[in-house]
C-alpha positions in Angstrom: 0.0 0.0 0.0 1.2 3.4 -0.6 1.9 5.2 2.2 0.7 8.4 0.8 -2.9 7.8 0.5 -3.0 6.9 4.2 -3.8 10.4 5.2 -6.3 11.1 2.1 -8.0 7.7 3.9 -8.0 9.2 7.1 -9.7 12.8 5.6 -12.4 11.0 3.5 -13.0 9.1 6.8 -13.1 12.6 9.0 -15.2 14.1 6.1 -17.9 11.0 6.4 -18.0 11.1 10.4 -18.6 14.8 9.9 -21.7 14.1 7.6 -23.0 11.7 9.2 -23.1 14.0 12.2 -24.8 16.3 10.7 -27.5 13.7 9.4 -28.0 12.9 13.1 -28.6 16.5 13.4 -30.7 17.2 11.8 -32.8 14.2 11.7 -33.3 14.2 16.0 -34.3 17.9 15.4 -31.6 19.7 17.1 -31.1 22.7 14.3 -34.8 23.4 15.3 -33.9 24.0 18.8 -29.9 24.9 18.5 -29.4 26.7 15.2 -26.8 25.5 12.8 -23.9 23.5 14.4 -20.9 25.6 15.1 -17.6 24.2 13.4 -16.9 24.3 17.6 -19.3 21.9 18.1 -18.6 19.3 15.3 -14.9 19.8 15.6 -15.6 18.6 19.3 -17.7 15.7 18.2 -14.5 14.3 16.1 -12.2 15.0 18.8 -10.8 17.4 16.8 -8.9 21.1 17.1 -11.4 23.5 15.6 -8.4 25.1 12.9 -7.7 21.8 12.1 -11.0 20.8 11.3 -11.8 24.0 9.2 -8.6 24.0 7.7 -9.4 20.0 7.0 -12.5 20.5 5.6 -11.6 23.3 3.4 -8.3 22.0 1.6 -10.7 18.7 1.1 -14.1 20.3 -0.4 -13.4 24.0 -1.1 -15.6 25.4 1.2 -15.4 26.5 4.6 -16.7 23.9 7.4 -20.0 26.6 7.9 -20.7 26.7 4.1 -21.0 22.9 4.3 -22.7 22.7 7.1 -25.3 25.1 5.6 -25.4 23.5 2.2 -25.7 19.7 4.4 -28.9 22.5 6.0 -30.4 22.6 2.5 -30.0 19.3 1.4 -31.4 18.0 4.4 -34.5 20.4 4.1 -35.1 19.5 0.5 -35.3 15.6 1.4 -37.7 16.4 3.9 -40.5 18.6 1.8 
């Protein structure tokens, strides 16, 4: 195995726990009572630093861990209408 796709493993795995974090979200209701989740709050939840996990999600996607939480937002209210 080549050692360099052991980190780009270990950032798609960071980038899946992080959506499926935000599924749970959303689906037990907490944006309705909490807002949006801070990038604090789901670096936390991946026992992570939160400039590392903005700096993580941004090299990886483009956009800035609270523009993909609020496009995850979107696509979780257009699943639900």
């Amino acid at each position: 195995m080549d050692d360099n796709l052991l980190p780009v493993k270990k950032y798609i795995r960071i980038l899946e726990k992080f959506e499926n974090l935000l599924d749970e979200y959303y689906q037990t209701a907490k944006s309705l009572t909490h807002g949006l989740p801070s990038v604090a709050y789901c670096a936390s939840e991946l026992n992570l630093s939160p400039g590392y996990f903005g700096d993580l999600v941004k090299k990886e996607t483009g956009k800035t861990a609270q523009e993909y939480t609020v496009e995850s937002d979107r696509r979780s209210e257009r699943k639900n209408i």
